[in-house]
N, C-alpha and C positions, 0 to 999 in steps of 0.2 A: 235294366229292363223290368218292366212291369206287370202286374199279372195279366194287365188288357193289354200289354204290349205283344210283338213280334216280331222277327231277325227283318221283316219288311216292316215295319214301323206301329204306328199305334191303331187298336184294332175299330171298326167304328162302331156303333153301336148294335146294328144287326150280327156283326163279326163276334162283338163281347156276348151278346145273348147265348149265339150257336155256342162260344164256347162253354157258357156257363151253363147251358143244356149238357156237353160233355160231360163236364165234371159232375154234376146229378147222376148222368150214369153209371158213372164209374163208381160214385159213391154207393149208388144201391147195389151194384152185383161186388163190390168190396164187403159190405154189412151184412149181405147174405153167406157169400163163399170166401171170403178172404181174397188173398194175393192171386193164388190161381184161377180165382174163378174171375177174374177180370181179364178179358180175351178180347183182342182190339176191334175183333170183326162183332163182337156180339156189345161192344159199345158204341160202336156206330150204327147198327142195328137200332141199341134204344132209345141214341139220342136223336134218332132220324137226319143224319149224315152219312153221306160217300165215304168209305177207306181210305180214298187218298183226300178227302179232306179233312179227318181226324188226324192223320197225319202230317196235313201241316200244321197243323195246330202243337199235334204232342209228337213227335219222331219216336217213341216207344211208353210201352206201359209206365218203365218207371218214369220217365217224366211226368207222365198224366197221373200219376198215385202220387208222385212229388208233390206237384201241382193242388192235389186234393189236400195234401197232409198242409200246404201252407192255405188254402181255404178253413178248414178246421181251425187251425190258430187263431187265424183272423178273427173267427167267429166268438175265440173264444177271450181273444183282444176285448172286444166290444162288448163284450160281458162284464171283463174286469171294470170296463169306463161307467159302464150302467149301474154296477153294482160293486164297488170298491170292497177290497174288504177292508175289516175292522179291527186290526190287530192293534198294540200298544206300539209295536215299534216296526222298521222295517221289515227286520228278518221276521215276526211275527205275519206280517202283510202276503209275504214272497211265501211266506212254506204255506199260506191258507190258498192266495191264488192258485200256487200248484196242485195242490190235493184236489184243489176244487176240478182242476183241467184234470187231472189224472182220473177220478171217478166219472168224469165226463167223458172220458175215454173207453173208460171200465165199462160205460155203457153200450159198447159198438166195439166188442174183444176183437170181430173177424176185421172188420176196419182197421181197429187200430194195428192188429199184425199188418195188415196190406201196406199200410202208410209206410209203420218203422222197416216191412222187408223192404220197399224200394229204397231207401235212406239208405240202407246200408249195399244194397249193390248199385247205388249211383255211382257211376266211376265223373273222368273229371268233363265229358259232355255235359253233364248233367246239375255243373259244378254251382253256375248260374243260380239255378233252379233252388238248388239246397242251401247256399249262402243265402238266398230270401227267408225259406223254414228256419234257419237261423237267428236271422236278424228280427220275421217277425215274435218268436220266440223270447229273443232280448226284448223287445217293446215290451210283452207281458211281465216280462220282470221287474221292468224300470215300471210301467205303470202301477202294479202294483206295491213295489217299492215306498213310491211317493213322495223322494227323498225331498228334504227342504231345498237343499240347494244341489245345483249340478253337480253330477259325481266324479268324483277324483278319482286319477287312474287308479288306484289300487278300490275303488269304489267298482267300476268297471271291468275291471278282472273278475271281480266275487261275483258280479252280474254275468260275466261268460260260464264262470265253473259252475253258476247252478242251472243255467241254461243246459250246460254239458250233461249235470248230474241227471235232470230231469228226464232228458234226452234214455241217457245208461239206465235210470232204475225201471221206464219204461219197456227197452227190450230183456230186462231182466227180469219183469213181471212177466211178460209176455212167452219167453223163454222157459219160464215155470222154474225160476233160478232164487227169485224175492220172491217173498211175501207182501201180502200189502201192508201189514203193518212194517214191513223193514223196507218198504217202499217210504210210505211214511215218516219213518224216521229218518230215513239217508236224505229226504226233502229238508226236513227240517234242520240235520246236522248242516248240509249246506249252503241253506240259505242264511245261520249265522255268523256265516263269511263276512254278512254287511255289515254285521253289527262289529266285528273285529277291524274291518275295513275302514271304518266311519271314525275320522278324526276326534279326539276327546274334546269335549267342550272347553273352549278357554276358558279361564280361572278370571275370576272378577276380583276387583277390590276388594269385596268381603271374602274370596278365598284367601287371598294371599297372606302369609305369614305376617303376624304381626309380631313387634318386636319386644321381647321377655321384657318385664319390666324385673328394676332391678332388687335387690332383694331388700327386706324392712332393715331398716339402721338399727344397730346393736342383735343381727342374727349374727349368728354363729358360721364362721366362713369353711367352709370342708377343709380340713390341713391345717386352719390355721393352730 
């Protein structure tokens, strides 16, 4: 399912609007008050929709803060494509695009608490919803990545664990548990997963061992 999708099918295009009138909602009384201050009757209030038709769109808060936190990514998807960064190598690329999302975060604290509380009390209705924040999460990674060629499973794994990390040092800022600088760094320590990950370059002709030439006539043979 899809963000414009629904359990009745694909939404049409006055349906996707209403919805994305939602999510503005939600996003402003999130940025103002955080997680509690997002109250389903006072978001259909501002997005000028019926209770029960916010609810068929989100069945509860944390879907609808789900739903917001994988808008934000998206957003910030489309950033990495606009503006790549510039690192020398992968894991260079992956710990720049992170920080860069994570300060863009830093800028919207009561947001971002709102986002990461529903993530963590999604149970598995909600399951859906949080494997997308996921997966759009791995896109950011892989795009910024940029790797030359398709990544090999163990490429793929490194790309989950710092998906994972970024995830953790988020509510651990949040939490007031990290620093940003040990936010920082735990980005960086895991995004050079890829560079551990990333097969060595095969060895050319001029790598390869060439063979001893043998020693000058009338040297001295060891032992002899």
């Amino acid at each position: 399912m899809t963000a414009n999708d629904t359990a009745a099918g694909p939404l049409t295009p006055r349906q996707a609007e209403r919805r994305r009138g939602i999510l503005r909602a939600a996003t402003a009384l999130a940025a103002r008050g955080g997680f509690e201050a997002v109250q389903m009757r006072e978001v259909a209030e501002s997005a000028q929709v019926a209770l029960g038709t916010l609810y068929r769109y989100f069945p509860s808060k944390v879907h609808l803060l789900v739903a917001v936190m994988r808008e934000q990514l998206e957003r910030l998807h489309e950033q990495v494509g606009r503006r790549p960064p510039t690192g020398a190598d992968p894991a260079a690329r992956v710990a720049e695009a992170l920080t860069h999302a994570f300060h863009a975060l830093q800028r919207e604290p009561r947001l971002a608490e709102a986002m990461v509380r529903a993530l963590s009390f999604a149970d598995r209705s909600v399951g859906s919803e949080v494997d997308e924040v996921a997966q759009v999460t791995s896109a950011i990674v892989l795009a910024a990545a940029r790797l030359p060629d398709p990544p090999t499973a163990g490429q793929q794994a490194a790309l989950r664990v710092v998906a994972h990390t970024w995830h953790a040092t988020l509510l651990a800022w949040l939490s007031g548990r990290s620093s940003l600088a040990e936010v920082r760094a735990d980005l960086h320590t895991a995004a050079r997963l890829l560079t551990l990950a990333t097969p060595a370059k095969p060895a050319t002709a001029e790598d390869e061992l060439q063979p001893v030439p043998p020693p000058p006539r009338g040297a001295a043979r060891v032992g002899g």
